[in-house]
VMD Tcl script that draws the C-alpha trace (Angstrom):
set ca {
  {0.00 0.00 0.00}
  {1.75 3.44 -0.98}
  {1.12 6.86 -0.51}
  {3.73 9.70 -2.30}
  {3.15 11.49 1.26}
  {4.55 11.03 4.58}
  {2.93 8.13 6.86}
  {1.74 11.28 9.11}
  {0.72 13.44 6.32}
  {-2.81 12.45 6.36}
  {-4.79 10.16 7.93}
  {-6.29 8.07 5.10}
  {-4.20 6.01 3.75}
  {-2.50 4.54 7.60}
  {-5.82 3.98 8.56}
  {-6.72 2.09 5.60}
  {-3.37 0.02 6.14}
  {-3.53 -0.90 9.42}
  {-7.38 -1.87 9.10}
  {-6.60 -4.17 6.30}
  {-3.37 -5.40 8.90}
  {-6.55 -6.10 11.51}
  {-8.48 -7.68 8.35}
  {-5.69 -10.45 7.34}
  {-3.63 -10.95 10.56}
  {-1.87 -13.63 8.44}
  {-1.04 -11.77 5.82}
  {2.01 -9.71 5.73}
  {1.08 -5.97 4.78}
  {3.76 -3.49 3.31}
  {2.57 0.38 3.75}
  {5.57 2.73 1.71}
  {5.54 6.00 2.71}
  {7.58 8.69 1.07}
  {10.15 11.86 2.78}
  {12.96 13.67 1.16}
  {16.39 12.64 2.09}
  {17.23 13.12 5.54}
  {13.82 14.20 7.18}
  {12.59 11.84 9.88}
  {8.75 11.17 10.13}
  {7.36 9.34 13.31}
  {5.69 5.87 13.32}
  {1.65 6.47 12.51}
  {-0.32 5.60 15.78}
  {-2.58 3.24 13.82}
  {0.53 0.91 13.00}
  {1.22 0.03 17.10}
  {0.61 -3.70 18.14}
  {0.48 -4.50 14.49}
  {3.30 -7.63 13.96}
  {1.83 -8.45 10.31}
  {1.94 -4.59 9.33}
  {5.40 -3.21 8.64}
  {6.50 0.47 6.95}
  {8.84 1.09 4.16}
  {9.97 4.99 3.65}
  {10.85 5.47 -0.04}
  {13.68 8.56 0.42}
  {13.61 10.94 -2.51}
  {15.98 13.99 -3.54}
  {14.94 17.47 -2.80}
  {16.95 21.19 -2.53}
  {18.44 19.99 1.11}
  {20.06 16.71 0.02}
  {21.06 14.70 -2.99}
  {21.53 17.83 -4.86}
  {22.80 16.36 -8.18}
  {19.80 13.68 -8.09}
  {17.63 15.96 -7.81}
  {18.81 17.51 -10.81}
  {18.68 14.61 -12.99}
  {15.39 13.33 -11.66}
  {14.11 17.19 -12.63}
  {15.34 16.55 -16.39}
  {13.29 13.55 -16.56}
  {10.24 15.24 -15.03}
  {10.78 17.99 -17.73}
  {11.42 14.96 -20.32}
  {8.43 12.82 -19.37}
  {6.24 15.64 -19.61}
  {7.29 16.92 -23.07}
  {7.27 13.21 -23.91}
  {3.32 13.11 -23.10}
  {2.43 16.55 -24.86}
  {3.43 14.65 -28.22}
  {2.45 10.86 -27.51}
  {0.28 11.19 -25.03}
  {2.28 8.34 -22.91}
  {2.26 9.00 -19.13}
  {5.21 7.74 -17.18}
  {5.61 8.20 -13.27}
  {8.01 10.66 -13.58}
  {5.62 12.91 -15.89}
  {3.78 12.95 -12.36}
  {7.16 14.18 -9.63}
  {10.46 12.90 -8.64}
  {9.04 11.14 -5.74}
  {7.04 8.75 -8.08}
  {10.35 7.58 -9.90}
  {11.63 6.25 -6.77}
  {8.44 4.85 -5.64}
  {8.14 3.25 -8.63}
  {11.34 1.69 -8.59}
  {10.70 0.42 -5.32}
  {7.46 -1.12 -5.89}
  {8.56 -2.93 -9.52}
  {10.89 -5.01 -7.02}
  {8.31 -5.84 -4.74}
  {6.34 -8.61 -5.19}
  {3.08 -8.47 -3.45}
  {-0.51 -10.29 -4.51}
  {-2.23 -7.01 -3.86}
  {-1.47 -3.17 -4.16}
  {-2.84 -0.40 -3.42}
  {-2.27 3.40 -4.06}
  {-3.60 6.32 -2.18}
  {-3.05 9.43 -4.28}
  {-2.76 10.41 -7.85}
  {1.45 9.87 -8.48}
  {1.22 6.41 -7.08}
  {-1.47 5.05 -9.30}
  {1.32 4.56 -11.98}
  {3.58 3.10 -9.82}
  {0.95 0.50 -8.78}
  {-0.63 -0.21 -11.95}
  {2.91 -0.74 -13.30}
  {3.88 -2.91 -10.41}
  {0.60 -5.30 -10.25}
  {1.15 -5.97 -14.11}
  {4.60 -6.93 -13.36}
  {4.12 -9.45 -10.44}
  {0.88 -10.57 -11.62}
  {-1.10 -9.29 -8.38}
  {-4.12 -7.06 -8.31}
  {-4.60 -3.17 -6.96}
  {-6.86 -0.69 -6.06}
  {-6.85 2.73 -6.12}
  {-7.77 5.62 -3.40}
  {-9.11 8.72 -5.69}
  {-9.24 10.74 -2.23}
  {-9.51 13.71 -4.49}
  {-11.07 15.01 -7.81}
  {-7.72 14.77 -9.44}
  {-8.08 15.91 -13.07}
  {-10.17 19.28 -11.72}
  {-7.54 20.31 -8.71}
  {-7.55 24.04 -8.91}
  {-7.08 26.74 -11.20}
  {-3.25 26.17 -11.17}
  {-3.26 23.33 -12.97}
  {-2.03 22.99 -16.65}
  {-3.82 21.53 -19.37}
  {-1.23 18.99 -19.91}
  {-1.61 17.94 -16.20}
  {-4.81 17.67 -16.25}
  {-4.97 16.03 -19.77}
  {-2.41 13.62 -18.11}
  {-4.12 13.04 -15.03}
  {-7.11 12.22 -17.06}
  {-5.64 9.51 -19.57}
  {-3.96 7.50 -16.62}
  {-7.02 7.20 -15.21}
  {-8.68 6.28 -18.33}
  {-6.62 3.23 -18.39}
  {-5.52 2.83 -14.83}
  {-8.64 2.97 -13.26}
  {-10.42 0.10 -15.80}
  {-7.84 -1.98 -14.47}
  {-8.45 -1.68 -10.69}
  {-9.92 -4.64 -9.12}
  {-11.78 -2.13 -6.73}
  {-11.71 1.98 -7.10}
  {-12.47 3.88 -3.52}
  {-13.30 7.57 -3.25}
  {-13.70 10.28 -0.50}
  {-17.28 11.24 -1.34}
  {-20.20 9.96 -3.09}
  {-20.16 13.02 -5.17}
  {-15.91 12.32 -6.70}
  {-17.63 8.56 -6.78}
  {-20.10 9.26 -9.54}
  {-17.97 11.82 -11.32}
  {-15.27 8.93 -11.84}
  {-18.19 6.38 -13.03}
  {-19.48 9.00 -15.13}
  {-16.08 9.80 -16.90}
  {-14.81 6.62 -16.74}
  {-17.60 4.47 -17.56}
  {-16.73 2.49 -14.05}
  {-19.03 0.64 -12.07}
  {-19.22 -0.29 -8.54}
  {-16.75 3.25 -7.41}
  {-16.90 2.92 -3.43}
  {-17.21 5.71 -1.48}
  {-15.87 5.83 2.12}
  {-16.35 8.87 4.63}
  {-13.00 10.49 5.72}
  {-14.05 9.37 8.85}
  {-12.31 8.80 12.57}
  {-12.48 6.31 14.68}
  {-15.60 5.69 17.42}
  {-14.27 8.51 20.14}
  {-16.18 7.19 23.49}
  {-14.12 10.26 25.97}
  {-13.36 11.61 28.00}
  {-13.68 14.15 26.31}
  {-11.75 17.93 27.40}
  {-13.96 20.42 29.19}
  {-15.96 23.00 27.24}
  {-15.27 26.28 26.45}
  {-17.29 28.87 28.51}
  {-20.00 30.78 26.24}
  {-20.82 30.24 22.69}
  {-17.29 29.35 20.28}
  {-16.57 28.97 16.83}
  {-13.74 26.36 15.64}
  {-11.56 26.61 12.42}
  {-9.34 24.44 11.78}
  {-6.55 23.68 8.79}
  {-3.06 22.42 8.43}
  {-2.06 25.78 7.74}
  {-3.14 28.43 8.76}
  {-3.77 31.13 6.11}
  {-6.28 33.16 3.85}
  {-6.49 30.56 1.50}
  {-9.35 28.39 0.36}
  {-10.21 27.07 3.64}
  {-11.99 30.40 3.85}
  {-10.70 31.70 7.42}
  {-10.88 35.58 5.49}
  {-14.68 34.77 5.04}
  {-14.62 33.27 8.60}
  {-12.83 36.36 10.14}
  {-15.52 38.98 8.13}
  {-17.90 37.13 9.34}
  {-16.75 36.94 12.66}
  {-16.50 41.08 12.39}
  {-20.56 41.18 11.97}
  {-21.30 38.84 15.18}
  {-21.56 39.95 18.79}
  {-19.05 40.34 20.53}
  {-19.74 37.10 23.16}
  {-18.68 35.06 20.11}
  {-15.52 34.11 20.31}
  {-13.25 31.97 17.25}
  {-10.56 29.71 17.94}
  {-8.18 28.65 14.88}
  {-5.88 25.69 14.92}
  {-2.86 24.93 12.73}
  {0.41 25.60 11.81}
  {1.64 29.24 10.77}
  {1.87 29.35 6.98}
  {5.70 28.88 5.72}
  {5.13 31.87 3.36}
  {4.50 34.39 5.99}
  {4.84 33.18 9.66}
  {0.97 34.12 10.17}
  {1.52 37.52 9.28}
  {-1.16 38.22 6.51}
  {-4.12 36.63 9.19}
  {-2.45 38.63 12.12}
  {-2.76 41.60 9.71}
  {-6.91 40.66 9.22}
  {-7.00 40.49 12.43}
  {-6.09 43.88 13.12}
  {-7.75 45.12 10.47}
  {-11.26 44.06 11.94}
  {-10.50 44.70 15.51}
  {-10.70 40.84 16.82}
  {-7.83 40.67 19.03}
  {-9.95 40.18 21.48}
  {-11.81 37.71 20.29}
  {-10.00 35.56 18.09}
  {-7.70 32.76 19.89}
  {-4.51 30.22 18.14}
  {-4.31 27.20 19.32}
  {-0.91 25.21 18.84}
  {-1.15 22.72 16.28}
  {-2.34 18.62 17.33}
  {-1.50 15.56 16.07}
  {-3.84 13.54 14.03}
  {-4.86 11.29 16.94}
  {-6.15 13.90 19.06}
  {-8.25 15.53 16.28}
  {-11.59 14.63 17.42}
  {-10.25 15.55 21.52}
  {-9.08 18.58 20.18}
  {-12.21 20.19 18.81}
  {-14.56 18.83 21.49}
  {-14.35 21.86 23.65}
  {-16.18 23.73 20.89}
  {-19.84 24.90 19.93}
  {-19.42 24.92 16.56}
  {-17.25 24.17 14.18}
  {-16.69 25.49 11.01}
  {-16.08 24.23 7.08}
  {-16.07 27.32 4.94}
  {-14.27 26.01 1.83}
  {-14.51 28.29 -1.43}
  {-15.55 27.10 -4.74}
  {-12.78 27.18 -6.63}
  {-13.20 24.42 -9.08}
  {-14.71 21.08 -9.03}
  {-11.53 19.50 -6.63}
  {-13.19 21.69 -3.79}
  {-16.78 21.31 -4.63}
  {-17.13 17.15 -4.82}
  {-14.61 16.91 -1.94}
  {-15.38 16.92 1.92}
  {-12.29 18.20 4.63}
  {-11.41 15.41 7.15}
  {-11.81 17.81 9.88}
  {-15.74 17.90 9.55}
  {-16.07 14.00 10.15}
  {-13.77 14.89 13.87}
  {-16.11 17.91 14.22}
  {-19.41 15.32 14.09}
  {-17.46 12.76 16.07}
  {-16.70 15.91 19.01}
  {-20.52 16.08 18.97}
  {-20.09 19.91 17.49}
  {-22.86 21.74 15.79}
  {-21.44 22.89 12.10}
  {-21.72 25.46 9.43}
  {-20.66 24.75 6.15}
  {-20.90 25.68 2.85}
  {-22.74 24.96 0.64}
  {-20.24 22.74 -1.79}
  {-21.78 19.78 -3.16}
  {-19.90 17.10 -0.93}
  {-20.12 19.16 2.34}
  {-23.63 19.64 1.31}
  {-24.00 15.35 0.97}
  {-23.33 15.13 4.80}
  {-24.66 17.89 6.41}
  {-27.83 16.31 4.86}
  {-26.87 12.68 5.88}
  {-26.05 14.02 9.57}
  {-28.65 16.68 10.45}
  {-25.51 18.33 12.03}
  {-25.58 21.52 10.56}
  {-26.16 24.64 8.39}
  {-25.29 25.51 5.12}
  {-24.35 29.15 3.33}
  {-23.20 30.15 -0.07}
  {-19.77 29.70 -0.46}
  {-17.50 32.51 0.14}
  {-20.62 34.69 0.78}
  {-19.49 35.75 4.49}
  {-22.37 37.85 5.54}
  {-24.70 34.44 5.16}
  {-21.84 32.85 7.27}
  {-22.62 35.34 10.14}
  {-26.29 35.06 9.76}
  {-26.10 31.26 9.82}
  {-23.64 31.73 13.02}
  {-26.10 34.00 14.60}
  {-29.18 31.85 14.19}
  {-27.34 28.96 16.39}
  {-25.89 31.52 18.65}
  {-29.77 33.21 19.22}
  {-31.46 29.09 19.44}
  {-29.81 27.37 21.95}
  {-32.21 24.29 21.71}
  {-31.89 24.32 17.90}
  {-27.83 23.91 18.56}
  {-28.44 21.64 21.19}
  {-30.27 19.27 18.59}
  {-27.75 19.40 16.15}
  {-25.14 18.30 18.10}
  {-26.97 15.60 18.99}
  {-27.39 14.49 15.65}
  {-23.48 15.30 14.75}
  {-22.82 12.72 17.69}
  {-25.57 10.41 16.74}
  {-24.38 10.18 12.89}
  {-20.61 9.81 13.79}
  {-21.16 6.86 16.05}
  {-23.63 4.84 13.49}
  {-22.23 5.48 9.93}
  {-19.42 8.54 10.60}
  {-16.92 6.32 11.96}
  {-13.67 4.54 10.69}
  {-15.17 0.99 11.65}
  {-18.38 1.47 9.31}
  {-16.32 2.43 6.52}
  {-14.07 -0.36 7.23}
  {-16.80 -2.62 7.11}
  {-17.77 -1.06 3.94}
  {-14.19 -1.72 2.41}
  {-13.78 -5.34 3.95}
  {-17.14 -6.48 2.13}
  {-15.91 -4.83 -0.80}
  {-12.33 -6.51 -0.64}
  {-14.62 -9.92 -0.05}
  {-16.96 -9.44 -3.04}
  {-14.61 -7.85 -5.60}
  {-10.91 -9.02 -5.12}
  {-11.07 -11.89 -2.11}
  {-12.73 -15.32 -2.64}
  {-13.54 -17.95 -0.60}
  {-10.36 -19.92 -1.81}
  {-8.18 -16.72 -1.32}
  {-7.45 -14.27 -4.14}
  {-9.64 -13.83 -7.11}
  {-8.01 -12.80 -10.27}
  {-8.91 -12.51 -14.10}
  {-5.13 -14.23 -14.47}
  {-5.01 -16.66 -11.74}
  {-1.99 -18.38 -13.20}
  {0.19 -15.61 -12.33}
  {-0.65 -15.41 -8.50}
  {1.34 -17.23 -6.02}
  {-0.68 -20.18 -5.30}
  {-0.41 -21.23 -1.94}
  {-1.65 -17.34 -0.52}
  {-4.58 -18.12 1.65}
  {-6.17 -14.63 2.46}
  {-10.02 -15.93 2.95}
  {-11.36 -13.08 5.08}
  {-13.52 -15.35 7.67}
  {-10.82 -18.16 8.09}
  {-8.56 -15.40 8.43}
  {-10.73 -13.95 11.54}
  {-11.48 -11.02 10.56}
}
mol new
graphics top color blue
foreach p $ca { graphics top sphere $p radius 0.5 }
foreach p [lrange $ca 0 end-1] q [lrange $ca 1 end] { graphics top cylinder $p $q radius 0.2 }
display resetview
C-alpha cells in the first residue's frame, strides 16, 4: 500500500493500512511512505501492536540533500512531460520525482495485492501489479483531473488519460465522497466506485472540558487566507456579537509566519476575540475540537476538486458532537444532509456565514439538537469501523474469494496465498 506522502501526512491512507493489517492478521502488509532525504517522520499511531503490518519509507531527492539527483530526476520530469504533450504516454516521472523512486521500489516488490492512495502512485501500482501478476486498487481521495485553477492543461490532460486506463484496471476503485464517486463512473464508464467517509475512529471520551460561552472552531493544516476560507470566517466573525468568540488551529503558513491573518486580524478589531491554538497531532483531532460549539467548514468554490470533496476535519467535528456550518459545496452539502448536524451558506458569501452563526448563537435548543445528531451520525455510519466494514465487504466481493485471491489471471498469483477473510478472523 503506498502513498507519495509522509505516513503522518494524512490520515487516510495509515488507517486504511492498518485496518486491512486487523483484516488479514496472516497476511504480511507493506505500507511505503515517502520523505525527502534526511527528514525523519514518526511511526503512525494506527501501525502500534500490528506484527503483520510493517513500513517502508521510499527517500527521494529534494533542494536539502542529494543535490545532483535531484537535478537529474528534474530533467526527466521535464522529459516525461514533453514526452506526453506529443504521444500522449504518461510515465511516473511525468507525475514528480518522488514517483520515480516509488516506482522503482514497488517494480521489485512482489506483493498479490497493491494499493495506491493518491494520484502519483497510481502509476507506480498499476505498473507494479502488471509486473508481479497481483491485483490493486486505487484511493481517488480527491477530484484529481479538476484540482484548482493552477493546474495545466497537460496535467490535467495527463491526469485524465492515466485514469482512463488505470482505473479500468483496478480490481476495486475507492473515493472520499459519493459526489468524486459518480464523477469517476461518469467519466470513466466504471461501475461499482466505493465511497468511504473520511471518517475517525468511534471517540467514546473523556472528552476535554468545554469552552465557557458560545465558540466557533476553524481548523486547517495551515493556517492562512487561502481556500479554507478563514478571510470569510474572520468577516464574518467582524458582523457577530461580541460574546462570540473563534478559535483557529494549525500551523503558521511557511510563506508568511501568520503575518497576513495577524494583519486581518487587526484590520477588523478581533484581538480580542479571536484565539490560536498550537497545532495537534492527528490522533487527538476529534479531543481537540470537542471543547467547541461549533465548528466550522467554509471552503470556497474554486473548481470542481473543492466542490465534490469533503475536509477530514468535519467528520472529527461530528465525532466531538459539534454543531457545524458549512458551505454549501456539493460534498459538504452530501453530509450535512446525511447528519442533520448543521447549516449551510453560499460559499465565500461571508455575511450568510454570520447570519447562519447567529441563528445557532440566538437558538440554543436548535444547537443543542444538532449536536446531537453530529454525535448520533458519527457513532452509526461517521466512523472509521463502518467504513471499514464497507471496504472489507468490498475486498470480499470484488478481489477476495472464498479460496483466497480472485483474479482474471489466476496463473500468475502465487498459489499457496490463503487470504479468505472469515478463516482469516477477521
Amino acid at each position: 500500500m503506498a502513498t507519495s506522502y509522509a505516513a503522518i501526512a494524512e490520515p487516510r491512507s495509515p488507517r486504511y493500512a492498518a485496518a486491512i493489517a486487523r483484516m488479514l492478521p496472516r497476511v504480511e502488509v507493506l505500507y511505503v511512505d515517502c520523505l525527502p532525504i534526511g527528514a525523519i517522520s514518526p511511526e503512525p499511531a494506527d501501525f502500534e501492536g500490528l506484527s503483520n503490518l510493517r513500513r517502508h519509507t521510499v527517500r527521494f531527492a529534494w533542494r536539502g540533500g542529494a543535490k545532483a539527483r535531484l537535478a537529474i530526476e528534474k530533467t526527466a520530469h521535464f522529459l516525461s512531460r514533453a514526452r506526453f504533450s506529443l504521444t500522449g504516454q504518461a510515465t511516473a516521472a511525468a507525475f514528480s520525482t518522488r514517483a520515480i523512486e516509488l516506482q522503482r521500489f514497488l517494480l521489485k516488490t512482489p506483493a498479490n495485492l497493491y494499493g495506491g492512495f493518491n494520484i502519483d502512485t497510481l502509476l507506480p501500482v498499476w505498473k507494479a501489479a502488471r509486473k508481479c501478476g497481483g491485483q490493486f486498487f486505487f484511493d481517488a481521495q480527491e477530484y484529481y483531473s479538476e484540482m484548482a485553477h493552477e493546474q495545466t492543461v497537460t496535467e490535467r490532460a495527463m491526469i485524465r488519460a492515466t485514469e482512463q486506463d488505470g482505473l479500468r484496471d483496478c480490481a476495486l476503485v475507492l473515493a472520499a465522497t459519493p459526489q468524486i464517486a459518480e464523477r469517476l463512473e461518469q467519466d470513466y464508464g466504471l461501475q461499482h466506485v466505493l465511497p468511504l467517509d473520511n471518517a475517525p475512529p468511534i471517540f467514546r471520551g473523556p472528552f476535554p472540558p468545554s469552552i465557557d460561552g458560545f465558540s466557533l472552531y476553524w481548523r486547517n493544516g495551515v493556517i492562512d487566507l487561502g481556500y479554507r476560507g478563514l478571510g470569510e470566517v474572520l468577516r464574518a466573525m467582524a458582523l457577530l456579537p461580541s460574546p462570540i468568540k473563534l478559535y483557529i488551529q494549525g500551523r503558521p503558513s511557511a510563506q508568511d509566519g501568520g503575518s497576513r491573518v495577524t494583519a486581518l486580524i487587526r484590520e477588523l478589531a478581533l484581538e480580542e476575540r479571536v484565539f490560536t491554538v498550537p497545532p495537534y497531532m492527528p490522533s487527538e483531532a476529534v479531543q481537540m475540537a470537542a471543547p467547541y460549539s461549533v465548528g466550522l467548514c467554509p471552503e470556497q468554490f474554486l473548481g470542481e476538486n473543492l466542490n465534490l470533496t469533503a475536509s477530514n476535519k468535519l467528520f472529527d467535528y461530528l465525532m466531538a458532537g459539534l454543531g457545524v456550518v458549512a458551505s454549501g459545496t456539493a460534498g459538504l452539502r452530501d453530509v450535512i444532509r446525511r447528519s442533520g448536524a448543521g447549516v449551510l451558506f453560499p460559499p465565500g458569501d461571508f455575511g450568510a456565514m454570520a447570519e447562519r452563526i447567529h441563528g445557532l448563537y440566538s437558538d440554543p435548543s436548535r444547537l443543542k439538537q444538532l449536536r446531537s445528531n453530529a454525535r448520533a451520525f458519527a457513532l452509526t455510519e461517521g466512523n472509521l469501523e463502518f467504513q471499514i466494514s464497507k471496504l472489507q465487504a468490498a475486498l470480499e466481493a470484488r478481489v477476495f474469494g472464498p479460496a483466497g485471491v480472485k483474479t482474471a489471471r489466476p496463473e500468475r498469483l502465487q498459489p499457496n496465498l490463503d487470504v479468505n477473510l472469515e478463516s482469516a478472523g477477521a
